[in-house]
Structures are given as structure tokens and as C-alpha cells.
N, C-alpha and C positions, 0 to 999 in steps of 0.2 A: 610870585609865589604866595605872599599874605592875601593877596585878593584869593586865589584858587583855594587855600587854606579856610577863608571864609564863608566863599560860595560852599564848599564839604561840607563845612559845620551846620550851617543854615539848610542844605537839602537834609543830613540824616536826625535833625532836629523837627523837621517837618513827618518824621517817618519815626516816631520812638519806637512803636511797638518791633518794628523789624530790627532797628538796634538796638534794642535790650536782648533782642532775641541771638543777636548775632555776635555781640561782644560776647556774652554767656556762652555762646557755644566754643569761642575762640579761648575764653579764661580758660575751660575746661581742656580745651587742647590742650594748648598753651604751657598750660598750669602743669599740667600732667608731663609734659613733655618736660620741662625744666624741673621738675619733682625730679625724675628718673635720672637728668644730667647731673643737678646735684648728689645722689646717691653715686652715680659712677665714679664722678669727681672725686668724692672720696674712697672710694675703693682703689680706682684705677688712675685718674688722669691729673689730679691735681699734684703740682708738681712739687719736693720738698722746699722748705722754708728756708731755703739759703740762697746766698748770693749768687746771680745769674743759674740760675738750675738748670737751664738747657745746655751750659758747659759740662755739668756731673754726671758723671756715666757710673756704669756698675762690672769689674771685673768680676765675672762668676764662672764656677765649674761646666762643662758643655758635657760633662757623664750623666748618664740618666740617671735619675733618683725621684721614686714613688713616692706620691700624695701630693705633689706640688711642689718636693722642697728641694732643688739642688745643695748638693752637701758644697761647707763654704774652703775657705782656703788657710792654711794654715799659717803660722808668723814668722816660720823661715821663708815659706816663698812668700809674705808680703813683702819681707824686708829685703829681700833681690828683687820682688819687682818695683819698690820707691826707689830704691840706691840706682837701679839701671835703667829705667824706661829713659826716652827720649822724648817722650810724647806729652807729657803730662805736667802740668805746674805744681803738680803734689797728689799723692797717695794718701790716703787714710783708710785706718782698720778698726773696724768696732765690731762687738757680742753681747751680746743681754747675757746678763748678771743678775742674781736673784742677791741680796744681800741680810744679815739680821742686823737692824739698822734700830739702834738704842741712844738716847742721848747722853747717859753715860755709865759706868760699870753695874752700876745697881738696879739699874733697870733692866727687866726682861726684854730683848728683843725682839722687834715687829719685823715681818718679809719685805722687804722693800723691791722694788724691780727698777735697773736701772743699766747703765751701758757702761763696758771695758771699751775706751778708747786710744788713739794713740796721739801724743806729744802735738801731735800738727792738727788737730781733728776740726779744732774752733774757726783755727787759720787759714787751713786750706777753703775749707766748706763758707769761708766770711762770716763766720755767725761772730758779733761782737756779745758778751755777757750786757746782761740789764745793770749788773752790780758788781764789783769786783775785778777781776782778772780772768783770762784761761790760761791755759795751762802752757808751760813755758816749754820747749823741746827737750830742755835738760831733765825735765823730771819724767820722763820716759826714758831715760838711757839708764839707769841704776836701778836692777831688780828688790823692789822692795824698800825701797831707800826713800822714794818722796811719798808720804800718807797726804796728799791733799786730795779737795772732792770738791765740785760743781752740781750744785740743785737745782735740778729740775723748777723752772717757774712753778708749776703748780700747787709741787708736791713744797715748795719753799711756801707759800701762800697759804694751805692746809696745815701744815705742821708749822711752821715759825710767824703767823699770822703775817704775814709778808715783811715782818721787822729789819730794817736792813743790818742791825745789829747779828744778825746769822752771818754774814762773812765777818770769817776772825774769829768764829767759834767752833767748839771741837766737839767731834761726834765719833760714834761706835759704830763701825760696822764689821758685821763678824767677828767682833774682839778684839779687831783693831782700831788706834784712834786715827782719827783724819781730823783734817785741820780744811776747817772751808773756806775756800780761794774767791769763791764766785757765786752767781744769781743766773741761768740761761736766761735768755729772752722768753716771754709768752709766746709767741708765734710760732718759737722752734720745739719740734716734737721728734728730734732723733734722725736718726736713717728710717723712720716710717711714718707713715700720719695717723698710725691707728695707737699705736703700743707709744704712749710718752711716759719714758723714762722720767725715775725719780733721780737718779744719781747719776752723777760720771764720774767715772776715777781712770786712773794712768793705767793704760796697759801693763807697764810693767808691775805694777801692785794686785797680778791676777795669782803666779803661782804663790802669794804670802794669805791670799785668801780663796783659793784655789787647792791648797797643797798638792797641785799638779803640775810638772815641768810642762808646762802647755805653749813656753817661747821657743822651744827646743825642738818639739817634737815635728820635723818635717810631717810627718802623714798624718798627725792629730789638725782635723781641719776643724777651725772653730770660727773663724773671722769674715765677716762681711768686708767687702773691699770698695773703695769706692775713690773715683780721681777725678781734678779737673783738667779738662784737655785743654792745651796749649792755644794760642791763639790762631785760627788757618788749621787747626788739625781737626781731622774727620774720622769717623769711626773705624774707616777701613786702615787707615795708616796705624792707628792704635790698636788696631787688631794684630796686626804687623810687627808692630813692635815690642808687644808682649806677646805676641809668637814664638818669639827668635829669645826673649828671654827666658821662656817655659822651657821651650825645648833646651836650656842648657843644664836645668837641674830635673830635669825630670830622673834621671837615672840616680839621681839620690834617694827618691822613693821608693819604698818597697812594694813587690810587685802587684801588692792591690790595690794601689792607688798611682801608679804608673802612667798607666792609659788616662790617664786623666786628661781635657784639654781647657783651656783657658778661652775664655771669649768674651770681647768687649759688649755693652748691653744698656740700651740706655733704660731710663727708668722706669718708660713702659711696656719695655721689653722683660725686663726685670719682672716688673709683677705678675703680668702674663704669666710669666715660665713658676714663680713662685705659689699661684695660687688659681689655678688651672677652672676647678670647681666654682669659686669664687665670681671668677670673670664670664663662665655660661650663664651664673645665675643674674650676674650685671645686665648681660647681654639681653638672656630672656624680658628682662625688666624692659630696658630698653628699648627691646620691638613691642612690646607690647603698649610701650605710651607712645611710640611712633604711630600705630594704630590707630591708636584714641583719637589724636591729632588728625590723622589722615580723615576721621568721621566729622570730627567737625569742619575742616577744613572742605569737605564734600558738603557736609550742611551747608556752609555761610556760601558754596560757590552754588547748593540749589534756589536760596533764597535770593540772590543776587539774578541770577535768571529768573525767577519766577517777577520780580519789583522790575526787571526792564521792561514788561509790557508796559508796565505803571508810565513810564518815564519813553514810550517812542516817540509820542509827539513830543515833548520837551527838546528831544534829542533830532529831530525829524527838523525842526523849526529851526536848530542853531546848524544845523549844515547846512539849510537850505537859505538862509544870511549870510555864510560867506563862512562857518568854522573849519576847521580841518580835522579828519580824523584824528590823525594824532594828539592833536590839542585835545579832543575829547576824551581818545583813551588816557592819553597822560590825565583830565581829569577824575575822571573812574577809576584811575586805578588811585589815587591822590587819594580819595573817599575812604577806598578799601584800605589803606594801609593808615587812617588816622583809628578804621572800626581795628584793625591788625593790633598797632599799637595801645588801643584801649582796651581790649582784649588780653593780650599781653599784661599789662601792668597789671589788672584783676588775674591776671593766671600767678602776678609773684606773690598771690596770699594764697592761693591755691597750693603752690611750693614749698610757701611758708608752713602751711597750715603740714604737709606731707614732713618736712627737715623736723616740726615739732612732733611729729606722731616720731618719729626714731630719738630725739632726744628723749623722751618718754618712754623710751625702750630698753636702757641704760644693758648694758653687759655685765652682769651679777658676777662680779670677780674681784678676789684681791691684787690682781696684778691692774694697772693702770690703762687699763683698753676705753680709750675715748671715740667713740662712733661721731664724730663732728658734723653731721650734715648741715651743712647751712645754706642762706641765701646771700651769698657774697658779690664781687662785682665779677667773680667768673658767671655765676649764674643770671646775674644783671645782661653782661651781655651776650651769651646765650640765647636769652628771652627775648633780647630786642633781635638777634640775627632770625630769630625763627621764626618771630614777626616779621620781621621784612620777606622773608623766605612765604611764609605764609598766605602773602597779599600776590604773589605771583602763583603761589597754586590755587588760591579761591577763588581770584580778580581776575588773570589776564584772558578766561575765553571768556566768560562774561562779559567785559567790556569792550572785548573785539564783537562779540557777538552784538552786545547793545549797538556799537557804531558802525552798524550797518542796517539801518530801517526801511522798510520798502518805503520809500517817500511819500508816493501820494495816497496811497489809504493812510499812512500815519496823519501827512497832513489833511487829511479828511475829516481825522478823528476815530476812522476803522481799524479793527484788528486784523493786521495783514497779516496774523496769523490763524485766523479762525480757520477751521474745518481741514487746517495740517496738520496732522496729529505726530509726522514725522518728527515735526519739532522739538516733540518730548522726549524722543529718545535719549536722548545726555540726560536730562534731568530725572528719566526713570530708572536710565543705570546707576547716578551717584546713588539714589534710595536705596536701590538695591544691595548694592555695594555697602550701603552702612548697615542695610539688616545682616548683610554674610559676614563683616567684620564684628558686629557687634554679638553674634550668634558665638563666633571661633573664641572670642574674647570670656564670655559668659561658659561657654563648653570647657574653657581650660581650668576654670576658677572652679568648676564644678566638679572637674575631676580631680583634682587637687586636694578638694574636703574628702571627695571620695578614696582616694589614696592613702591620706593621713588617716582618714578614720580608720580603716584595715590596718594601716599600721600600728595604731594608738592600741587597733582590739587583739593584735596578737600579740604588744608587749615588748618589751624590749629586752626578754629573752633572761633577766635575771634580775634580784628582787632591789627595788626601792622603797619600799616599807621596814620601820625598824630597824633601819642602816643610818648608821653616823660616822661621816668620814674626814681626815686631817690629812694634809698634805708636811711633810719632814722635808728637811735638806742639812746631813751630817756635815755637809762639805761649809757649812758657814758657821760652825761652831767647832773646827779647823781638828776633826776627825782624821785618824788613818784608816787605813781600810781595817785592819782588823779594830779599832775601836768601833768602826761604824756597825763591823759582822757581832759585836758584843752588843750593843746600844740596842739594835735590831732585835735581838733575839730574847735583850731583858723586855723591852717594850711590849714583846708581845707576848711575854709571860704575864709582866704584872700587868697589861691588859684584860685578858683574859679571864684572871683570877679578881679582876675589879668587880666591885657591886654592881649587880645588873646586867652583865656582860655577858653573852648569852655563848657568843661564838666570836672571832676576831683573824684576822687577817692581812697582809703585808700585798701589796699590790699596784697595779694600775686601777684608776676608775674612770671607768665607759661614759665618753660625752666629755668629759672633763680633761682628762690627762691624754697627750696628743701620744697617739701608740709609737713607736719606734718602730723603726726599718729594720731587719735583719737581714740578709744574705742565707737563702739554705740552699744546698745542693742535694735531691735525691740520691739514696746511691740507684747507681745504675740510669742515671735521668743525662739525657742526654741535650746539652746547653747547644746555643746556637751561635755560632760563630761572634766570636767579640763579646761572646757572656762569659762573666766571670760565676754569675749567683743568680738565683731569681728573689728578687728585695720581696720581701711579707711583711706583715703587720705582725707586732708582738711585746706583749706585757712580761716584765719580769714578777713574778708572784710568790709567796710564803704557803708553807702547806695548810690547809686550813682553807684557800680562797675562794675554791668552790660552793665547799658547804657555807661559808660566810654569805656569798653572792648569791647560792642558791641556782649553780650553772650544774644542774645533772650533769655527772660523767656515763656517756654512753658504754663505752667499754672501757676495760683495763681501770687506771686507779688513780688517783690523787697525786700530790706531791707528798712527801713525808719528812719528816724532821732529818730523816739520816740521807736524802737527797742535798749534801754537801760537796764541800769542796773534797776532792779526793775520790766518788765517789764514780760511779758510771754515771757519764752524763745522759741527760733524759730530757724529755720533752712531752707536753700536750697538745694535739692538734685539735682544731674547730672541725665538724663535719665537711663544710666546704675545702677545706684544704687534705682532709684524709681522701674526698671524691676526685680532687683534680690529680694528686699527684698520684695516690694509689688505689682509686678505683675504688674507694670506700674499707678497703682490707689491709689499715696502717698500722695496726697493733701491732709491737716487735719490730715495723719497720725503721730503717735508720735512714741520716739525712746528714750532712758536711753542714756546719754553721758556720758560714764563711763564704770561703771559695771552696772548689773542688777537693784541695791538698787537705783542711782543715780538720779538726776529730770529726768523729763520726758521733752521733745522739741518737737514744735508741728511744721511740715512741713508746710512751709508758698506758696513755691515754687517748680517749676520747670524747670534746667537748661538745654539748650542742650549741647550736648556733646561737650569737648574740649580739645586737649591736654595740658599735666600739665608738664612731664617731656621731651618730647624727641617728636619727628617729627610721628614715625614709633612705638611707643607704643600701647599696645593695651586698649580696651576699659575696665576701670576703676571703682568703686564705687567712688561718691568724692563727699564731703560733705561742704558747704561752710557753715560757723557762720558768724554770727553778731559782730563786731568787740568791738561794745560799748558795748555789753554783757559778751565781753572775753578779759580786756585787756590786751594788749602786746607791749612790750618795742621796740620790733623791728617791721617796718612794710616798706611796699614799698608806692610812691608817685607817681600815675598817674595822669598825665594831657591830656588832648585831645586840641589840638591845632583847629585853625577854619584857618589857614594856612597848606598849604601841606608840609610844611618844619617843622617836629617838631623839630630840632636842634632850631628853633628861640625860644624857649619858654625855655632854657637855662637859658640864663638870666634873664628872668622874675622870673623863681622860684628861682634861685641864692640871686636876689633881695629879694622876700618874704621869702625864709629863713631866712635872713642878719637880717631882721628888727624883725622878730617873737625871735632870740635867734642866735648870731654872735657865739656862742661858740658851736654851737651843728654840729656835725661832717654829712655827707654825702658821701656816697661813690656809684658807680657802677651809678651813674647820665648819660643818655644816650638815642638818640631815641631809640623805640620798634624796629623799623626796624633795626637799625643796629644789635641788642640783639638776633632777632630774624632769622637774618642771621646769625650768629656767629655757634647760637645753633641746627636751622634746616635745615642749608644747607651746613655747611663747613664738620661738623662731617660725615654725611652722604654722602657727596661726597667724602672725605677721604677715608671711609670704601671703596666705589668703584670703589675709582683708587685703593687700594691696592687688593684688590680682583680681579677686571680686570686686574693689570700688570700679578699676579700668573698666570690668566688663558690664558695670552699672554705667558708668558714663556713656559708654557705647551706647547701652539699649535707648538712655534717654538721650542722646543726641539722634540717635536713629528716627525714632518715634514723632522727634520734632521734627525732622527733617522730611518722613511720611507724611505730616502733617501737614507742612508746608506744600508739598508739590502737590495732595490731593485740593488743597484750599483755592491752589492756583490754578488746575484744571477745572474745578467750579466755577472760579469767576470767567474762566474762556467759556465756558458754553451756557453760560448762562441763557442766551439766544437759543442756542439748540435743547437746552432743557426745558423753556417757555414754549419752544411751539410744540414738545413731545406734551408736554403739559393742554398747550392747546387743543391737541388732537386726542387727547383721554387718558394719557399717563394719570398712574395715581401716584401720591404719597411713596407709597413702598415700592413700585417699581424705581421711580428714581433713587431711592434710599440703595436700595438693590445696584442701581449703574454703578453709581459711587465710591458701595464698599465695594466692587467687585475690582475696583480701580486698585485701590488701597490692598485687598486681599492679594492680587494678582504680584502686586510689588513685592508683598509681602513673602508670598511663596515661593518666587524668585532668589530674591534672597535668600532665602533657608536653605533652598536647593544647593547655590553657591555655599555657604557656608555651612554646610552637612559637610562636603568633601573638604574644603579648607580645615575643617574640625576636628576630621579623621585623622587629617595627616599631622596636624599641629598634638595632638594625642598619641599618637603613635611616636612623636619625636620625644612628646614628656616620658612615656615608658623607657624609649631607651637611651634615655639621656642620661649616660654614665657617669658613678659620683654626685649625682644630684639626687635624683629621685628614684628608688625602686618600686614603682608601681607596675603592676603584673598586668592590670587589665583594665578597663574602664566601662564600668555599670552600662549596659544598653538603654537603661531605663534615663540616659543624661540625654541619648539622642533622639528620645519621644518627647522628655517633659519640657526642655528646651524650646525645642522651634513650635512648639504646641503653646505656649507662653508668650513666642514670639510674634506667633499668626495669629495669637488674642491681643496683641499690644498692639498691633498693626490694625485689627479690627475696631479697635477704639479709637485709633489716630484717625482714621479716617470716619468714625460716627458721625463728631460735629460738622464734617463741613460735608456729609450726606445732608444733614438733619436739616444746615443751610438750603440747600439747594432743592429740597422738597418744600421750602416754605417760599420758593421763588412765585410773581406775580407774571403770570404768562402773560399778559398784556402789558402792566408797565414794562418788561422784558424786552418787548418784541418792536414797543413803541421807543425805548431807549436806542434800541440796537437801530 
């Protein structure tokens, strides 16, 4: 094997210019292709940071719930399903927790983001603390009774400079003191790999900072559930198991959350079902560097045929001494996978170089969202499997094909392929094939800008100029509800009435704040069997939020200050949802917000359209309430400034918090505009540089690989071009043979890849939740393959321009 090892080195060391050419083509596969693993890796497939992770499953809801989110499970039934399962070495229950987290009474506190856990959470899951202790089982049975808390690596590292002196010391959260137990590990980032918690605290210390019976409430679902199954047990049996336990308390719940069923899941089951939108756009990533790969992997398998005529006689001579095929192709293919492997390891800076463009992309948030793309030893080997993978899609007809030589023109010294032009077919098809893929790859990036720009020019439906907004939460500076309804209502008085303040508002904010689900029932709408509600998107809002936001009411009216409690319940619908459900004639109409049984709400309004989550979303039903009708502990604070600088108005509401309540925490305080660049123009310009590099790689893999097969039909006729030469060809007729070589491939390809383009377009249109793009420019299906049939025309110039400068006599005297 060191000898074949050496003979490899010593042949493609003899041939740099083709490995330089071919490793390059491979990094760029390669590269590209382990870019996109690493990126899924973290969205989708990398598994949590704790002990044996393929044992941890995910109990979750099997009722449908819109946008991706299955609603979670509640603390009575966590605590019959740990006490009763058969299946499992331990249950654990966690929820993100927003906390105001101060060092101690005199300081104003900051939002912290961290997780409600239970007693076993550390234990079950194996995670040991870096520092410290976790947390003991005793101090989850006694509500409110153990104040201890475990820090987040990070957020330990940030705030306490990593001093191990922070266990043993006491901190604020929500106005409560906790006493620090522990340090988590760096590695561990929760129940998710995106969102790492700043804090853990005991389950049972949620209703003391909560002020909500939320251990009690059967049908209050708030908990992620998460087990390790037994040793020998399989998902089916644990399906089974907490089958038989669901079904015994189901009839404790009330009848809208009844039907509910329980289903085991493991954790890429789990994300799948949680983030639906997410995983298409993974997806699309991911054929689309499959692609890239597939071009150059057709590159380095043209160039490998074109270099075996190089190489008949060499090959010609060693079967004709006694080698065996096999021994030859096991050499060849030895070759191909050292060019594989070296390829390869230039594709992990290619990865590298992609992991660093998304660290450089950071998520503009106060909540703790770490996007980790890296190049770890999942992606290590990855890139070595897809290198190996790769040496058999480039290598194995190549080298079947080289160890077969017509023997005796080889060993003549003739080309026993001359004047067979059948031969070229495979190597006209890969050409081809990389102009069509590289065309479909370019056509999507293209519509992409073209879509975003339509979307960017008709706005996102309501104003981010002049807007400056702060995100509240009463529930951590341990409000009751009617404190919260007073707090609310002074806030946006002395708002209002602050210097500068032009207009103000109590609301959701679009991009930012994830809309809530509602349940409405038409009256008169008639549900389909096992519907309870049809779930909508919906912001609870203050009167005032329109004109704040600058969302024209199409008909009917506003919300109003006397739109309270007691009062007729009311509602505003978006265009889209007055058209779906009444035909555009909703004014007056009323709807169940609930189930079917539930009051009835009478439409007050009508909104125009606007976007809620994302730039490029499509058209939505969306419901907004009355805020004083429905309250909530958490809300956003808009101001509209009568200055074009909404950064000035900072201060001002900094000020009117201060004086309304110094201890109530704020976080995500910011203009609109900067919020609204973050969310509708960096993401989507992301998506199309990484989408345009793919279909740059394509075009120049393509081009080389044009290059290559026309260079290598020049050197085969060079015979036939010397005597066309001898007999009175000129210059430009041969220039003429050449490109028409080159052109012909060319066109080929465009042809394939016009209808590959269509439909790959047609899928971006109606790829739901992703992209609402309506149509795509015809002017992308002229300027394109017109671009491409010029790129194909210059691959093939030089090695015209060669072959017109041939010596018809030393030609004919070689041949």
C-alpha cells in the first residue's frame, strides 16, 4: 500500500497543472457541501450536549398547532407521567423564563433569559456542573421554599468574569434573592442548541416568580418534557407506555384540551415538527450544495477521462507484462481519492471560511441566541465520508474505462480512439450537465434578489421610521393583574405626554415579537370533523396602535380607551382574514374566540395588510384584540417620535420608566429601524449571497470543466485539423469548428437547464412559509443562459485559438 501510495504521488506530481485543477474543483464541492452540513448540524442534527443523547427522547403533544410550535405539557401531567412510566430512567421538565436579574436590591434590573427546571434535570440528562453542585430533588418538592440558581457558562463568564467566587453568592431575580449553587458546563446549552440559557432555577420557585398557579393547572401547558429510556427500550414500547398513562388522566382536562395525545419523539423528530419553515430552508440549502458538488465531481470525472488518453500506453504496457485489471483500477481509483482527500481538507477552509461568514452574522437580540456554526469533528468527518463518497462518483468509470485499452494501437503509440467521436459522449453529457445545473443554481439566486427587491419596494406594510420600541414583562416585578392593568395604562399616559412623543402605543412588534396563536370560530362557519377552532395569528394591542404603526384602518374603527374589561368584546381583522372567512364583508361580523361554545367578538375593524414575521412571508389571517380586554404580563412599547432620530426618545422613555417603577426590567429597547434592518434585510440578503456564491461556483466549475473537454478534443484531432489545414482550411474556419464544439455543449445545457429552472422557480413561489414571491422576471430566463452561452464561448476561445495555430505538417508527420 506505501508503494501504490507513492507510485500516486509521483504520477499527479508529474501532472500539476491537472491537480491544481482538480483538487480546486473538489475543495469547492467539498467545501460547499460540508458548509451546508455544518449549518444543518446546527439547526437540525446535532445532538444535545448531554450524556448518551441517542437515549433522550422528547414527550410532546400530537394536537396540531400553527407556525411550527406544538403546545407543551403541563406539571400535572408531567408528574404522573415521571411517577408512572415504566419505560424510562427519568423524566425531566423545563420552560424558558425571562427573569429581571440584578445583583442586588439597589440595582435596577436587567432581562435575563433562562430555564424553569425540575429537581432531576442535571441528573437525568448527565450533565455534571463545571463548578459547584446541581440541584438536589429536595429542592423541587417545596413551592417557593429553595431560592437557589445555576449559571449558565456564559452568562457566568460575561457577568462574574468567570470568578469561581460566584458560587456562594446571592443575586436578584425578579425581587427575589437566590443563593448560587453552581457553574453549568461550557458545552451545555439547555434543551436547545440555539437559545443558551442564562439561569436555572427549581421548578417549584415558578409560581413565587410567576405569581401563577402554573404546578396546578392541569390544561395550563407550559413544559418541555424530555426522558431517558431504559436500557433495551425502544420508542414503540415507550409510546405504549405513556399511552396507557395519558389515557388515564385525560378526563381531568377540560374539554379543550381533552383530545390531546401524547407521542414519543426523538430529537429529530422534535425539531422537524417544531420548526417546519426552518428545516425547508435547511433543506433547500442543502440540495443546493449537493449540486455544487455533483459539478465538480462531473468536473474532476471529465478531466480524469480526458488525462486517460494521456496515460493508454503507460496502462497498455503494464497489462501487457502481466498486471491485472483490478490491480490497476484499485490503482486509479488509490490516485483519485489521495486528489479526493486533498480536496477535501481545502474544502474544510472553504467551511471554515462559510461557519465564519454566520459567526459574523450574530442575531441582534437580548435574549441569548447563539447561532454556533462551526467546524467540529462532526464536520471533520463528514468531509472525509464525502470524500471517500466522492472518489467513487468521479473515479470508478474513469478508471474502469482507462483499464481497458485497445492494446495494440496503444502499444503502437496510436490513438485507438481517433476518428470515434462516440467516445465523447459521457464526457459531453457531464459538460452539459454542469452548464444545466449551474444555470438552475444561478436562475434561483436570481430570483431571489428578484423577489426580495419586490418585497423590500412594497414595504412591510407599516412605518419604521420614527418608531422607538421597549419590550415590558409586569410578571418579574411580581404584578397582579390589575396592578399590571394600572402600570399599563399610567405608562402610556406619561408616555405620551413625554417630550417629544409624538404618538404611543401598547402592542406586538412585527419581525420581532413571535405572534400568538388564537382559536376563532366563525359564527355560522362550519369546522371539520375533530376541529375544535381554526388557530390564527394575533397581537394583543392598546388603542392608539394603528395610528402609532401607521397600519390604515380600511373600514370601521380603531380600538378605544372604553374597549375594556366589561365591555363588548371586539376585534380587528387583516384584509386576508375578512376575505377568507367573509368574503371581504366582515364589518359587524362576529367570531367564538375559543372553541365553538366560547363569547362571541364583534369586528370592529378593518386592517391592511402587513407583515408580522419575516420580509418575504406570505399573505396571512391575523387577528388583532384589544389589550384592555385581554390582559398580559408581557407587552412591547411603542413610541413615535416628532424627530427623525428615534434613537433620541431613549432617554425619554428610560426617564418615564425610572419614575413609574425603577425595578421593572426592559429589554430589546431600540429604534424600529435598526429592528427592522436586522430582520428584513440582513437575513434575506444572507440567504442570497449564500445562494449566489453556489451559483458562482457552479458557473466556474462549469466553464472549467467546458474548458477542459474542448482542450481535450483539440489534442485528439489535432491530425484531422492538420490535414483540414493541409487541404486549405484557414485560421477562422478552424476557430469556427472549435467554438461550434464548445457553443453546441453549451446550448445543450441551457436547454436542460431552462426547464430544470422553471420548475426549481415554480417550487420557490410556492414554497409555503418561506417565500411569497408571486412571479419571476422573464427578463432572468433571457439574461442568464445568454451570459451562459458567452461564458461557454470563451471556454472554448483558447483552445480554438490553439488549434488554429497547429503546424499541418509537423502534425501529420507526428501522427
Amino acid at each position: 500500500m506505501l508503494q501504490s501510495i507513492d507510485r500516486a504521488l509521483r504520477v499527479l506530481r508529474k501532472d500539476p497543472v491537472f491537480t491544481a485543477v482538480a483538487i480546486s474543483s473538489l475543495a469547492l464541492g467539498i467545501g460547499v457541501t460540508s458548509s451546508m452540513f455544518s449549518f444543518a448540524d446546527e439547526m437540525l442534527l446535532r445532538p444535545l450536549p448531554v450524556r448518551n443523547p441517542d437515549r433522550v427522547v422528547t414527550i410532546n403533544t400530537a394536537a396540531f398547532a400553527p407556525f411550527g410550535s406544538n403546545p407543551p405539557i403541563s406539571y400535572p401531567d408531567y408528574a404522573d407521567l415521571r411517577d408512572r412510566n415504566r419505560t424510562f430512567d427519568g423524566l425531566v421538565a423545563a420552560s424558558y423564563g425571562l427573569f429581571g436579574f440584578s445583583l442586588d436590591a439597589a440595582t435596577q434590573p436587567r432581562m435575563k433569559f433562562g430555564l424553569y427546571v425540575s429537581g432531576n434535570f442535571f441528573r437525568v440528562l448527565g450533565v455534571e456542573p463545571a463548578l459547584g453542585r446541581g440541584f438536589r430533588s429536595d429542592e423541587d418538592q417545596v413551592e417557593g421554599r429553595d431560592a437557589v440558581a445555576i449559571l449558565g457558562h456564559d452568562f457566568w463568564v460575561g457577568q462574574f468574569g468567570a470568578n469561581p467566587a460566584a458560587v456562594g453568592s446571592r443575586i436578584r431575580l425578579s425581587g427575589v434573592e437566590f443563593l448560587v449553587i453552581g457553574v453549568a458546563p461550557q458545552h451545555f446549552t439547555g434543551i436547545d442548541t440555539v437559545f443558551r440559557p442564562q439561569i436555572f432555577v427549581p421548578m417549584a420557585m415558578s409560581p413565587l416568580l410567576n405569581r401563577r398557579d402554573c404546578l396546578h393547572d392541569r390544561d395550563f401547558g407550559w413544559l418541555f418534557i424530555k426522558g431517558r429510556l431504559k436500557p433495551g427500550v425502544g420508542l414503540d414500547r415507550a409510546q405504549a407506555d405513556i399511552g396507557v398513562i395519558a389515557a388515564g388522566f385525560r378526563n381531568l382536562h377540560s374539554p379543550g384540551t381533552r383530545d390531546q395525545r401524547l407521542r414519543v419523539e426523538t430529537e429529530f423528530q422534535f425539531r422537524m415538527a417544531q420548526g417546519p419553515e426552518q428545516m425547508a430552508f435547511v433543506a433547500m440549502l442543502a440540495l443546493l450544495g449537493i449540486c455544487v458538488l455533483l459539478v465538480a465531481c462531473a468536473n474532476v470525472a471529465g478531466l480524469l477521462l480526458s488525462r486517460a488518453r494521456a496515460r493508454t500506453r503507460e496502462i497498455a504496457v503494464r497489462l501487457a507484462i502481466g498486471a491485472g485489471r483490478g490491480a490497476l483500477i484499485r490503482q486509479l481509483l488509490l490516485e483519485n481519492l489521495i486528489l479526493a482527500i486533498a480536496g477535501g481538507a481545502a474544502g474544510l477552509l472553504v467551511a471554515d471560511v462559510s461557519a465564519d461568514f454566520w459567526r459574523r452574522n450574530p442575531v441582534s437580540s437580548d435574549l441569548p441566541v447563539v447561532f454556533d456554526v462551526q467546524v467540529d469533528h462532526r464536520v471533520l468527518l463528514f468531509t472525509l465520508v464525502v470524500s471517500v463518497l466522492s472518489t467513487l462518483l468521479f473515479g470508478l468509470v474513469p478508471a474502469l474505462r482507462a483499464s481497458r485499452p485497445d492494446l495494440v494501437p496503444a502499444l503502437k503509440g496510436t490513438d485507438g480512439e481517433t476518428g470515434s467521436r462516440r467516445r465523447l459522449w459521457g464526457r459531453n453529457a457531464i459538460v452539459a450537465g454542469q452548464v444545466a445545473v449551474s444555470l438552475v443554481l444561478l436562475t434561483i439566486s436570481a430570483s431571489m434578489v428578484q423577489g426580495f427587491r419586490e418585497e423590500f419596494a412594497q414595504g412591510p406594510g407599516y412605518r419604521t421610521d420614527r418608531l422607538f420600541v421597549a419590550t415590558l414583562d409586569t410578571q418579574m416585578a411580581h404584578y397582579s393583574e390589575d396592578q399590571t392593568s394600572r402600570y399599563y395604562r399610567d405608562l402610556l399616559d406619561a408616555t405620551r405626554q413625554a417630550a417629544g412623543v409624538k404618538s404611543a402605543a401598547l402592542g406586538g412588534i412585527p419581525m420581532q415579537d413571535a405572534a400568538l396563536s388564537v382559536g376563532i370560530v366563525p359564527e355560522g362557519w362550519h369546522l371539520q370533523p375533530n376541529e375544535q377552532s381554526i388557530a390564527t395569528m394575533c397581537f394583543y394591542i392598546s388603542d392608539g396602535y394603528f395610528e402609532t404603526m401607521n397600519i390604515p384602518i380600511l373600514q370601521g374603527r380603531d380600538f378605544r380607551r372604553s374597549d375594556g374589561a366589561g365591555a363588548l368584546l371586539v376585534a380587528v381583522v387583516n384584509e386576508q382574514a375578512a376575505k377568507h372567512f367573509w368574503k371581504g364583508d366582515a364589518l359587524g361580523k362576529r367570531f367564538h374566540l375559543g372553541t365553538a361554545t366560547a363569547p362571541l367578538v364583534e369586528i370592529e375593524g378593518i386592517a391592511r395588510m402587513s407583515k408580522y414575521q419575516w420580509i418575504a412571508e406570505g399573505h396571512m389571517d391575523f387577528v388583532y384584540l384589544p389589550f384592555q380586554q385581554h390582559p398580559r404580563s408581557k407587552i412591547s412599547l411603542l413610541a413615535e417620535s416628532t424627530s427623525p432620530d428615534a434613537a433620541s426618545l431613549a432617554p425619554v422613555l428610560r426617564d418615564v420608566l425610572r419614575r413609574l417603577d425603577p425595578d421593572m426590567p426592559v429589554f430589546d429597547a431600540r429604534p424600529m429601524q435598526e429592528l427592522y434592518n436586522e430582520r428584513a434585510n440582513k437575513l434575506p440578503n444572507m440567504v442570497v449571497q449564500i445562494v449566489g456564491s453556489l451559483g458562482l461556483m457552479g458557473m466556474i466549475l462549469a466553464a472549467v470543466g467546458l474548458y477542459g473537454l474542448v482542450a481535450y478534443s483539440v489534442s485528439r484531432r489535432t491530425r484531422e485539423i492538420g490535414i483540414r489545414m493541409a487541404l486549405g482550411a484557414d485560421h477562422r474556419s478552424v476557430v469556427r469548428m472549435v467554438l461550434r464544439q464548445g457553443l453546441g455543449l453549451g446550448l445543450a445545457g441551457v436547454a436542460i437547464g431552462m426547464t430544470g429552472a422553471f420548475f426549481a422557480c415554480r417550487a420557490l413561489i410556492y414554497s409555503i412559509g418561506l417565500f411569497n414571491f408571486r412571479r419571476v422576471d422573464p427578463l432572468i430566463f433571457i439574461a442568464i443562459p445568454l451570459a451562459l452561452v458567452l461564458i461557454t464561448v470563451l471556454a472554448s476561445w483558447a483552445p480554438a485559438q490553439r488549434a488554429a495555430r497547429v503546424d499541418p505538417l509537423a502534425s501529420l508527420r507526428d501522427q
